[in-house]
C-alpha positions in Angstrom: 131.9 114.3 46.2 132.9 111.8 43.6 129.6 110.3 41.7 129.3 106.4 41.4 131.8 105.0 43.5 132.4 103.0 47.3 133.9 104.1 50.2 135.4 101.8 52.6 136.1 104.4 55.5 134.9 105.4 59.3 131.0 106.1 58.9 130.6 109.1 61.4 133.8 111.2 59.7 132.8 110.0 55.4 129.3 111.3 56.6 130.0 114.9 57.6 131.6 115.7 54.0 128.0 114.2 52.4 125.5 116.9 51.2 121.7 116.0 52.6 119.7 113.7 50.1 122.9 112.7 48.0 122.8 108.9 48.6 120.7 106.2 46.7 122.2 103.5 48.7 123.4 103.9 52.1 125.3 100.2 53.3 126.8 100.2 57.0 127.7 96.9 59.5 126.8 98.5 62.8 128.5 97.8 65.9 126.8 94.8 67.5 127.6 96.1 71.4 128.5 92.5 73.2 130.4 92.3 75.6 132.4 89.3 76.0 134.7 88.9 78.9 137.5 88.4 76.5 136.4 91.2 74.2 134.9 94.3 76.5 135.7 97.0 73.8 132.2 97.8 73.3 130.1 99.4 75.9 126.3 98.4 75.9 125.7 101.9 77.4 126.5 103.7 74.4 125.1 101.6 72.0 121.0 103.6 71.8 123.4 107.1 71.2 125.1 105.4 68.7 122.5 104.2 66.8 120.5 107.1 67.1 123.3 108.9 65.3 124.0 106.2 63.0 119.8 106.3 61.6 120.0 109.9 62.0 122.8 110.7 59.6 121.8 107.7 57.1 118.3 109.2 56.4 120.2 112.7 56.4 122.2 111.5 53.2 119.4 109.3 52.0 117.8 110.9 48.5 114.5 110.5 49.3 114.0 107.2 47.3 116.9 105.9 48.8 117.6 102.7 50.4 119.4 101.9 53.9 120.8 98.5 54.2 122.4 96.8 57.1 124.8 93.9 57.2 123.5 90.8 57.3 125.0 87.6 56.3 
């Protein structure tokens, strides 16, 4: 795992190559689950199993100092 640098890939498959309490800053834009009638790609049922995993694998990574910041604008 390359020290001091940004990755711009799928959170769920960069995860599984981290080691546990390697991160300092862990920066994601979770999936915001609405369903427009235009737009139905998301599925609201899904959406408390994939934030589970999402927190779950964040604090995994997470050195225990470490921060966990969501998108915002």
């Amino acid at each position: 795992m390359e020290l001091n640098s940004l990755h711009n890939l799928d959170y769920f498959y960069f995860l599984k190559k981290v080691p546990d309490n390697f991160c300092d800053l862990v920066c994601i834009d979770p999936p915001y689950f609405i369903n427009y009638n235009s737009n139905d790609w998301d599925k609201i049922d899904k959406a408390e199993e994939t934030f589970d995993n999402i927190f779950r694998e964040s604090y995994r990574v997470l050195k225990t100092n470490g921060t966990l910041k969501g998108d915002s604008y």
